[in-house]
Backbone as CSV, one residue per row, in Angstrom:
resi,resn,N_x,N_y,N_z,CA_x,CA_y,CA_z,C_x,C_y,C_z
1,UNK,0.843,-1.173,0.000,0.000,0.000,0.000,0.887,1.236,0.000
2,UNK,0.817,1.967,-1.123,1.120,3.413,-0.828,0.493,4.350,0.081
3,UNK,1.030,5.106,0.639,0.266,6.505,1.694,1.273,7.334,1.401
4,UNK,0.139,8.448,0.936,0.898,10.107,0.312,0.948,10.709,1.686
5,UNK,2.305,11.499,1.999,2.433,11.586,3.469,1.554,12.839,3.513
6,UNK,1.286,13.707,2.924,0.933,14.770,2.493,0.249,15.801,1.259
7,UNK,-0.534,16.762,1.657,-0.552,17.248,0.485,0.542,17.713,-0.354
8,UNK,0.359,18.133,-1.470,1.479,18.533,-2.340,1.528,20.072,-2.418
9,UNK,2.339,20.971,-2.346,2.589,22.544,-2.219,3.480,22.625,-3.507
10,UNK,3.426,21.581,-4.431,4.529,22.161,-5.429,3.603,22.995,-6.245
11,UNK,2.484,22.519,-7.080,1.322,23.249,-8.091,0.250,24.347,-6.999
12,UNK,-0.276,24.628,-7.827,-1.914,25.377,-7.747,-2.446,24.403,-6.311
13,UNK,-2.899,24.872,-5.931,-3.798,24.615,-4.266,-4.829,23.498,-5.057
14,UNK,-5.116,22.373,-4.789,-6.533,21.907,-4.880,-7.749,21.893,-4.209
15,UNK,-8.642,21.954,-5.660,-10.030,22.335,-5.174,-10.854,20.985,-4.366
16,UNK,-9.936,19.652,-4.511,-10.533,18.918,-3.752,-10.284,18.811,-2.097
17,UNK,-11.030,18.435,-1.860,-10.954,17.753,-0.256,-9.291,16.594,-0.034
18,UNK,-8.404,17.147,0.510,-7.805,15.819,0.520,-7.676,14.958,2.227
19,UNK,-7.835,13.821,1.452,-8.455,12.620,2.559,-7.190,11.528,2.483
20,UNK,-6.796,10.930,3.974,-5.783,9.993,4.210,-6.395,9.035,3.540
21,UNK,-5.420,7.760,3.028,-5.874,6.783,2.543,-6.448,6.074,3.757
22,UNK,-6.970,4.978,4.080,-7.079,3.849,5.224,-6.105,3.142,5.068
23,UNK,-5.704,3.107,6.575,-4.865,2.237,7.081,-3.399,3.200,7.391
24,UNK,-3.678,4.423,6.753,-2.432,5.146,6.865,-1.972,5.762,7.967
25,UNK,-0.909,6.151,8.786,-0.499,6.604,10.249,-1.789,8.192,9.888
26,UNK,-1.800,8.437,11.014,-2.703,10.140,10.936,-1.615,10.643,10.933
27,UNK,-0.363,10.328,11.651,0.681,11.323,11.955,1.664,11.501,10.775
28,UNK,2.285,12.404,10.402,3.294,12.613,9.654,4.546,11.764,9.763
29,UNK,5.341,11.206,9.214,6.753,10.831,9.629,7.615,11.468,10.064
30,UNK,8.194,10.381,11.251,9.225,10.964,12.064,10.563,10.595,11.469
31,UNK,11.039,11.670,10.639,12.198,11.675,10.268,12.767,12.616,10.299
32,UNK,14.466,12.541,10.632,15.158,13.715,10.955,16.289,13.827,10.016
33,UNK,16.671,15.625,9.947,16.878,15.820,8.753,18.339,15.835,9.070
34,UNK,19.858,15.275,8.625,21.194,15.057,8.835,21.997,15.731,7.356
35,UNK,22.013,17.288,7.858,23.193,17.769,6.678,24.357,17.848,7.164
36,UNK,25.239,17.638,5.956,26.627,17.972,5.993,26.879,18.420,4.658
37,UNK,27.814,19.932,5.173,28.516,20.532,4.101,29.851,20.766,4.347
38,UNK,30.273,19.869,2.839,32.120,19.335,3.266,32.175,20.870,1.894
39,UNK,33.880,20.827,2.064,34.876,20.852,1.097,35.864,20.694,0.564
40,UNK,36.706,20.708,-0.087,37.988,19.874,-0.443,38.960,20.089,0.621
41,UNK,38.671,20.984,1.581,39.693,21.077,2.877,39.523,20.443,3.919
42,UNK,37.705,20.453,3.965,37.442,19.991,5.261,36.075,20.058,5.669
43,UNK,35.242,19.055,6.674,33.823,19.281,6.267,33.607,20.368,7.551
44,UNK,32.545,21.612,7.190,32.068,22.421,8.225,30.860,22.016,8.690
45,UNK,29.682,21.600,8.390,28.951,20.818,8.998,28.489,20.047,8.732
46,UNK,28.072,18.759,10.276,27.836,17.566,10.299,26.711,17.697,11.468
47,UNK,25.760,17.452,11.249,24.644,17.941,12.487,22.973,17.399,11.631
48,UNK,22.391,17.297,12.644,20.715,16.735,12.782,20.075,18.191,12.337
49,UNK,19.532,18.648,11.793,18.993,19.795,11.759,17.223,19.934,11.562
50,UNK,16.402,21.288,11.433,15.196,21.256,11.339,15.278,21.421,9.763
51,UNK,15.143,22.421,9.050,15.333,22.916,7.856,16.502,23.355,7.225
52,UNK,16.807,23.455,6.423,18.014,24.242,5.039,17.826,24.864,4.120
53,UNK,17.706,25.952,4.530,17.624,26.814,2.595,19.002,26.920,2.222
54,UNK,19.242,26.805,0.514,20.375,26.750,-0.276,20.438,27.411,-1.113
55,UNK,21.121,28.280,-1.998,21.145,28.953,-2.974,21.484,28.230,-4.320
56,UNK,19.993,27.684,-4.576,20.318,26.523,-6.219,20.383,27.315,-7.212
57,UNK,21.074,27.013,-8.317,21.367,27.505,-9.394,19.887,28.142,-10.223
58,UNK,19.194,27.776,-9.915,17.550,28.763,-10.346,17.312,29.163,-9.180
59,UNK,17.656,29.877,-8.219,16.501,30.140,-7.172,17.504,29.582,-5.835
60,UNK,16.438,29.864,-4.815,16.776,29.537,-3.533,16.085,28.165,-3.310
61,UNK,16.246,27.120,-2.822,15.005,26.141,-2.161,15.553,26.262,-0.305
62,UNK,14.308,24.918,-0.212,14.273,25.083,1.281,14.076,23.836,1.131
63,UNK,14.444,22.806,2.039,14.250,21.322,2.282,14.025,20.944,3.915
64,UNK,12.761,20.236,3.919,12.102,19.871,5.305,12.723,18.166,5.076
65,UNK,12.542,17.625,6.595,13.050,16.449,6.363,11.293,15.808,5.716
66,UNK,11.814,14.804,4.840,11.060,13.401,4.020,10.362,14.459,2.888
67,UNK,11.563,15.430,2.098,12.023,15.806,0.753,11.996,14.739,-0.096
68,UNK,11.416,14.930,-0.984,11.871,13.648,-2.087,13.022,13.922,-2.526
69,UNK,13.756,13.653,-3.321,15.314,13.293,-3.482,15.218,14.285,-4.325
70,UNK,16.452,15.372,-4.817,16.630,16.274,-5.754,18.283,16.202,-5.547
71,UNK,18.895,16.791,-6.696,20.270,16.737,-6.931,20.174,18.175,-7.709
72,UNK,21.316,18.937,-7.414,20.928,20.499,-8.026,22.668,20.812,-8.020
73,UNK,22.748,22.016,-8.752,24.393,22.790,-8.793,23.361,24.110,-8.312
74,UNK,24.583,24.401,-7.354,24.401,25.518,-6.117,25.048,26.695,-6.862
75,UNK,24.427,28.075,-6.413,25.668,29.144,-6.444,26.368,29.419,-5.261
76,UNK,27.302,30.542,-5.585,27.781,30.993,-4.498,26.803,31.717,-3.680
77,UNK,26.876,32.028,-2.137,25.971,32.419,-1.434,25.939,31.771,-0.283
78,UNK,24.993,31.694,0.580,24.680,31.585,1.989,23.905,29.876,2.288
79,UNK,24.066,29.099,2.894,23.564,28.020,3.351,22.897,28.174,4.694
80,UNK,21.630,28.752,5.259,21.154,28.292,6.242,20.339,27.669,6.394
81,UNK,20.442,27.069,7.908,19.417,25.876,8.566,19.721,26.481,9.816
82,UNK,18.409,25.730,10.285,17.646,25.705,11.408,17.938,24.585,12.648
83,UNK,18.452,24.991,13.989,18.531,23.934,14.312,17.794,24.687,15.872
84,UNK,17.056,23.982,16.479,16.201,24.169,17.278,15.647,25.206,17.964
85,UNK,15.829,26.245,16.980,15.040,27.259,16.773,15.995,28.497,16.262
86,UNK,17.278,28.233,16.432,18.078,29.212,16.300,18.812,28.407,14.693
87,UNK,18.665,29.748,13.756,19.393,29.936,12.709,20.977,30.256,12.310
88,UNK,21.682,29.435,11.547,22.659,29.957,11.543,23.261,29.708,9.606
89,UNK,24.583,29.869,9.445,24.719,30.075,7.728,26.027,29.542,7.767
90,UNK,26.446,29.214,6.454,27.626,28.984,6.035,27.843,29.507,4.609
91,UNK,28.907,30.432,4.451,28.909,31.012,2.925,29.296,29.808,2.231
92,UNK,28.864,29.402,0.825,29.876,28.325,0.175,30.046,29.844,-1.085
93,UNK,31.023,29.100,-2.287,31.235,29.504,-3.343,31.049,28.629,-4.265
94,UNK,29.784,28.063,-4.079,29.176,27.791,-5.474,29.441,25.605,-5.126
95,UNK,28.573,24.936,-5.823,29.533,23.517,-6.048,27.341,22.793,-5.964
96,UNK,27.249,21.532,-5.398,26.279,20.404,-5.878,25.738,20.410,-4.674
97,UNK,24.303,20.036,-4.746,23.649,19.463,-3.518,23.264,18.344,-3.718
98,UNK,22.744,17.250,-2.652,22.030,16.115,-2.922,21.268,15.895,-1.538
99,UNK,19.578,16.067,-2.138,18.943,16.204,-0.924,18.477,14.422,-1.165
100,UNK,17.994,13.568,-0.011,17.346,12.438,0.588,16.512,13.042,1.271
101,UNK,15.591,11.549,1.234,14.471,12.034,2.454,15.014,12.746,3.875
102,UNK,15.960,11.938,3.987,16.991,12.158,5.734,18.441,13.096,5.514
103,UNK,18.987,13.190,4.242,19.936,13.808,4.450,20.423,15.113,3.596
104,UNK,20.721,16.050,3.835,21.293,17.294,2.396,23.001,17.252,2.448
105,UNK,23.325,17.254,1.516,24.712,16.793,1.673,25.189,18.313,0.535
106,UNK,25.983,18.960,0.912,26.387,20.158,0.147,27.874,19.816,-0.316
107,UNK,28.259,19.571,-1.260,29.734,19.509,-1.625,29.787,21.078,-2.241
108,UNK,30.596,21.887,-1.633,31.414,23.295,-1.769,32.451,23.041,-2.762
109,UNK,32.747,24.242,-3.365,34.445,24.627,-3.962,34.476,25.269,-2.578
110,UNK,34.144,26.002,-1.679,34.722,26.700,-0.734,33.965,26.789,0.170
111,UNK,34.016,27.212,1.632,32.991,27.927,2.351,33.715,28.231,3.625
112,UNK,32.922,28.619,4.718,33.130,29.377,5.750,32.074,29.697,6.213
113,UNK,31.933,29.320,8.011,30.765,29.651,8.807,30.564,31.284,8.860
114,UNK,29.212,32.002,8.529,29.628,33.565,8.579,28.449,33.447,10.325
């Protein structure tokens, strides 16, 4: 059995009602979100976090944990996340992301905690 954990926020709002399948948890999944952003020197973070916004090569995103999987080239710019309530950043200069349900993994050409 499939169960959609959620509605979808990518399109247009729907005009239907949406209803859990049966048999499905009521609750959301408990999964926690584990980034690390290395670079060829050295990794700056390795930590459990709430959220991550990234500066992707179209745009900014934001990744909650149980993301479906995306793979993107980053610009240069700011990496923050959220970790239990307090925000913090890491500049990179540009390089790949690879988000999992559980993990964002940032490979940098460069960075530094600002």
């Amino acid at each position: 059995m499939s169960c959609q954990s959620r509605p979808s926020t990518w399109s247009a709002r729907s005009k239907r009602p949406w209803r859990r399948e049966p048999g499905c948890s009521s609750r959301w999944p408990e999964v926690s979100l584990q980034l690390s952003i290395v670079t060829p020197e050295r990794t700056l973070v390795e930590l459990v976090v709430d959220s991550v916004l990234a500066p992707g090569a179209e745009g900014e995103f934001g990744v909650l944990p149980a993301h479906e999987p995306y793979l993107t080239v980053l610009q240069a710019g700011e990496v923050r996340y959220e970790v239990g309530g307090q925000s913090q950043r890491v500049r990179i200069g540009g390089g790949f992301a690879e988000v999992t349900q559980e993990r964002v993994t940032v490979l940098a050409t460069s960075g530094e905690p600002t």
